[in-house]
C-alpha positions, 0 to 999 in steps of 0.5 A: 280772463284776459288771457282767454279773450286774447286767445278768443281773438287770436282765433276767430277765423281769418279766412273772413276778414273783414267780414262778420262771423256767420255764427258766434265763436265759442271759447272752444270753436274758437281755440280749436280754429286756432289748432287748425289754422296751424295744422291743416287749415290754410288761411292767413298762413301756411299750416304744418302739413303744407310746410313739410309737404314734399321734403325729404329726408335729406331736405329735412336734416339740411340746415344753413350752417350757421348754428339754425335748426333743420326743418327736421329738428323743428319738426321733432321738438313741434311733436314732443312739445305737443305730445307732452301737452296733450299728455298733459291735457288727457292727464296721461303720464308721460315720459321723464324730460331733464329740461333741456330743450336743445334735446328736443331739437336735437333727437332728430333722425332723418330716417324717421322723417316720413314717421315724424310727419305722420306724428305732427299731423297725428298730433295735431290731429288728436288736439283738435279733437281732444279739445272739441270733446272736451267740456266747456270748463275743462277748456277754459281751465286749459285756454291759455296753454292750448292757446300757447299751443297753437302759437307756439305750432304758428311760430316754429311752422313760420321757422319751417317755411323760413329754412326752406326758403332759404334752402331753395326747396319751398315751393311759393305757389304753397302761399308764401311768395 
């Protein structure tokens, strides 16, 4: 149950902070403004769509030379990670993994950057939806993964901007100065 209210929380929507909700949060509204927040809505930070909008495939295969991922590579594991999880979710088989994460980083293909964009926002997309369709018990047995879900997207999108910043390719007036 804790971990349903700090998800709850997490999500209530930034945008009106400081002010009250208009209409209670449901569990689900709530965890589905959390997807969004970290998709395609802009509010307390950069959303996936915003951080890859405008890279191109060269800019996405870049990386700083010290050991970190490329944009590309965070890209690629952001839609396996959510992919098997909504595969998960919709109780769809999927395919074999070993386990080893670094593959998920590491299967990136800059000709497939344009594809790949299309995938996470697709992906992204497909959990909103999955979520608002679902039943009331189906998301409260699943709150705490989509919740890591979400968090997770927030995290490796904040790793996004990060690298193209450091590469001189983010363009502060998206939101981060």
């Amino acid at each position: 149950m804790k971990h349903l209210l700090f998800a709850l929380l997490l999500a209530l929507p930034l945008h009106s902070y400081g002010q009250e909700s208009k209409t209670p949060a449901t569990l689900k509204s709530a965890l589905v403004e959390q997807l969004r927040s970290t998709h395609n809505k802009k509010e307390w930070f950069v959303p996936a769509n915003v951080a890859v909008d405008g890279l191109t495939a060269e800019q996405a295969k870049w990386t700083d030379g010290k050991g970190n991922h490329s944009v590309g590579q965070l890209t690629n594991h952001l839609v396996f990670w959510d992919t098997r999880a909504l595969e998960d979710f919709k109780g769809v088989a999927h395919a074999k993994f070993n386990g080893n994460n670094d593959e998920t980083f590491n299967n990136f293909d800059a000709k497939q950057w344009s594809e790949l964009t299309k995938q996470l926002d697709q992906v992204m997309t497909d959990w909103e939806n999955e979520v608002q369709a679902a039943d009331d018990a189906k998301v409260a047995k699943w709150a705490t993964m989509i919740s890591d879900i979400a968090t997770h997207n927030a995290y490796h999108v904040g790793q996004i901007v990060y690298v193209r910043k450091e590469q001189g390719s983010w363009d502060p007036e998206k939101g981060v100065k």
